[in-house]
N, C-alpha and C positions, 0 to 999 in steps of 0.2 A: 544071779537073777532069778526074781520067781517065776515060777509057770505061768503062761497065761493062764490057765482054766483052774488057778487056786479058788481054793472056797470064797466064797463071798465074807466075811467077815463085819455083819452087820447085826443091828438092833435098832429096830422104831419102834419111838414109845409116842402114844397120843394122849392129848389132854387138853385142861383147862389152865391158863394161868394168866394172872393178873401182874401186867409190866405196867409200872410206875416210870420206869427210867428204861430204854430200849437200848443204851450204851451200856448201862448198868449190867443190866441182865446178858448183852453180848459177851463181855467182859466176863464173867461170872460161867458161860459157858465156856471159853476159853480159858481161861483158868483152870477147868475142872479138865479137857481136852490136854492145855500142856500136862496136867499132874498126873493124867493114867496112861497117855502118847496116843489118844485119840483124835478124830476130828470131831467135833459136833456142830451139826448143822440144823439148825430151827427155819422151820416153814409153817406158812398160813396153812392151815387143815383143812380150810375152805374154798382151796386152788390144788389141792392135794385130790385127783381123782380114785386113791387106792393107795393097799401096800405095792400092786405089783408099779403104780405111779413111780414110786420112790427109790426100788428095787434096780428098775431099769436106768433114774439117772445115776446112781451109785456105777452100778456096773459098767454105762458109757466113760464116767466120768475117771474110775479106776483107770479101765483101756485106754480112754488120752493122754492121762499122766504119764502112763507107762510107758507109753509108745512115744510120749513127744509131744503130741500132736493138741496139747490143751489150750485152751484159751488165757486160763491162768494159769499160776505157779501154787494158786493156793485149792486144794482138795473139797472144802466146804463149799468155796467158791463156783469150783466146777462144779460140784450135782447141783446148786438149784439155776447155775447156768442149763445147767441138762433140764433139771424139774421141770423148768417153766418154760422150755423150749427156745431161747431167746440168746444170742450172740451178747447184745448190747448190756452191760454190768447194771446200769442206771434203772434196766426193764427188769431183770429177773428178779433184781432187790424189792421190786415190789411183792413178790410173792414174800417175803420175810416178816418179821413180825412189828408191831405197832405197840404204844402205849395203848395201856384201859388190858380188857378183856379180851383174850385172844383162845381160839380153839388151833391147838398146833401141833405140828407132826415136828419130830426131832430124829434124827437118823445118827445113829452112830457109829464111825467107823475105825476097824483096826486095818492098820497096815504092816504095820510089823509082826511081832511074833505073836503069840495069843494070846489075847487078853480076854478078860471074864469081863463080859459083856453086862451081865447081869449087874452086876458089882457095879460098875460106871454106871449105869442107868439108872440103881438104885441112889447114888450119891448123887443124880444131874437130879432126880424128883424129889427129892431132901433139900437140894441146892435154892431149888427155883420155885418152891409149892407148887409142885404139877399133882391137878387132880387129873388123875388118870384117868383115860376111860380105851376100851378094846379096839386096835387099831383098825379091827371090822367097819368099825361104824366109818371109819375111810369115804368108807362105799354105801354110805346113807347120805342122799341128795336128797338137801330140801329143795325147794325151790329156787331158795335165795344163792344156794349153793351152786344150783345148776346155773344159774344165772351169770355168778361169777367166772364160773370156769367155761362159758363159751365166751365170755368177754375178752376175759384173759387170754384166754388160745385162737381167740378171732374162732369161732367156731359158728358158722350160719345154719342158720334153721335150715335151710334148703340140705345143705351136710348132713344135718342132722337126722332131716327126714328121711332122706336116703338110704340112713343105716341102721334107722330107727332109735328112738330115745335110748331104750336101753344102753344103744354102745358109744355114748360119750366118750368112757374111760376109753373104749377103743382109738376116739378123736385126738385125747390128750396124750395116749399111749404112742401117736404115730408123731405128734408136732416133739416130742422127745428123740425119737427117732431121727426126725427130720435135720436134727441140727445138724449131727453129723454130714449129712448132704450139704450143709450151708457150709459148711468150714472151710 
């Protein structure tokens, strides 16, 4: 049995890309996931508050599996059940990705022994034409953005104003938290 407090074994990579087919491209993820024994998980970048957004439901989502204690059986499934704060499978799916143009965060995880992370990440942006860009920009709210992610997280202005605009990410950092509590 591993440690709890093993290293995190992660990689997110942000970008641009263009889904024709959303099965397609699942599929294509999964494929690339069984061939290196990763998980890959793709989310809307636009409901994505940060890397530490992505960080924490990895890490919840690791501790359920391990302990038991998960919603599902399947690891992807769990962090954007964690990501998007939401019990219900039907609700968190909507954080995932759409046909056309999408700006998306991709999380990559090892569970077993070590893998080069780098390597899988390079073969998922080859896989799927991800124009890359710095997963900083996470944490560049446009408007539209900020928009989405109080919708999303039920997040009200009165909230808001309370803790002031800047700390959204704090908003969306806690309805992640929260689930735990809901379980």
């Amino acid at each position: 049995m591993h440690n709890q407090k093993q290293k995190l074994n992660c990689k997110i990579v942000a970008g641009n890309v263009s889904i024709t087919n959303v099965d397609g491209f699942l599929a294509s993820l999964s494929d690339l996931a069984h061939k290196y024994a990763v998980t890959i998980q793709a989310m809307d970048a636009e409901l994505i508050a940060g890397e530490a957004h992505i960080l924490s439901a990895v890490k919840k989502a690791l501790r359920a599996v391990t302990s038991g204690t998960s919603i599902t059986s399947d690891l992807g499934l769990e962090i954007i059940l964690y990501a998007a704060g939401k019990r219900q499978i039907e609700r968190a799916l909507a954080m995932g990705v759409s046909e056309g143009e999408n700006r998306v965060a991709l999380v990559i995880v090892a569970t077993g022994e070590d893998r080069d992370l780098e390597l899988v990440a390079e073969a998922v942006k080859r896989k799927i034409e991800l124009v890359e860009w710095p997963i900083a920009e996470l944490e560049s709210y446009s408007e539209a953005k900020t928009e989405n992610l109080k919708k999303f997280f039920a997040i009200s202005e009165a909230e808001l104003e309370a803790v002031g605009e800047k700390k959204l990410k704090l908003l969306v950092l806690e309805r992640v938290a929260l689930l735990d509590v809901l379980k």
